[in-house]
C-alpha positions as CSV (number, residue, x, y, z in Angstrom):
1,X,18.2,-8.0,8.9
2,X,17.1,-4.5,10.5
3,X,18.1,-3.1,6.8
4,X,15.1,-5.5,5.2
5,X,13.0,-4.3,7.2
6,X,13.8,-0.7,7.4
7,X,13.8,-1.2,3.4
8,X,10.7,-2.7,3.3
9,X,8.9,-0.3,6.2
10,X,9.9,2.6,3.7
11,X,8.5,0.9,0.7
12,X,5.0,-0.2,2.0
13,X,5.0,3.7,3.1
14,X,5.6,4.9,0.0
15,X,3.2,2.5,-1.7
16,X,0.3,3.3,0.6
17,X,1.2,7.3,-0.4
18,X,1.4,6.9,-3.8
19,X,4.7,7.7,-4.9
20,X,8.0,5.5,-5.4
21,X,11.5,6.5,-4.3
22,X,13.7,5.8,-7.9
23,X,17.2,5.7,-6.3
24,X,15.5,2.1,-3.7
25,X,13.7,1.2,-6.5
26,X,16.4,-1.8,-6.8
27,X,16.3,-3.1,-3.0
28,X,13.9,-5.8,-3.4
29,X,13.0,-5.2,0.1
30,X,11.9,-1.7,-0.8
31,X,9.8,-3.4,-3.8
32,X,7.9,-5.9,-2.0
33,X,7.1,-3.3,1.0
34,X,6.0,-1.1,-2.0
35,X,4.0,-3.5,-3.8
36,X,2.5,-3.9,0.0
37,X,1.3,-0.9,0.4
38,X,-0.1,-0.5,-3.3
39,X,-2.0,-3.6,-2.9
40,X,-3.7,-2.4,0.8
41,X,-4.1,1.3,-0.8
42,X,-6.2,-0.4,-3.7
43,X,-8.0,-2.8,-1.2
44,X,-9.2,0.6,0.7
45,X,-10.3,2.3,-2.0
46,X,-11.7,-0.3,-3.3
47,X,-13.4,-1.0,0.0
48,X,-14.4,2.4,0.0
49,X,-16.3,2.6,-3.3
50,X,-18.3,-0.1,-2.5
51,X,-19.4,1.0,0.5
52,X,-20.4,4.2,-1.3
53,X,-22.2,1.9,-4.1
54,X,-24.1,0.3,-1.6
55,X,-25.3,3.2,0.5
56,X,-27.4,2.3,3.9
57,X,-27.8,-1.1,2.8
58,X,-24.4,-2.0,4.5
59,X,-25.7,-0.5,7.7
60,X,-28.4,-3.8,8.7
């Protein structure tokens, strides 16, 4: 169990960064961590641009 979630640690690491690690590319536990941390990278960026779209009107 402390292997899934060392697997899936790494992966939502390597998601958020950007990059994927070829040779855990087929621990699923490494996927779904991965597939994590691309999903909450996207979701601050997205967050991000927004924000920048909508200026000071954000602020109150």
């Amino acid at each position: 169990m402390d292997d899934a979630f060392v697997a899936y640690g790494d992966g939502r690491a390597d998601g958020l960064a950007g990059r994927e690690d070829a040779t855990r590319a087929t621990d699923a536990d490494y996927r779904v961590g991965l597939v994590d941390g691309q999903l909450a990278a996207f979701e601050d960026a997205l967050v991000a641009a927004i924000r920048r779209a909508m200026g000071d009107k954000l602020d109150g």
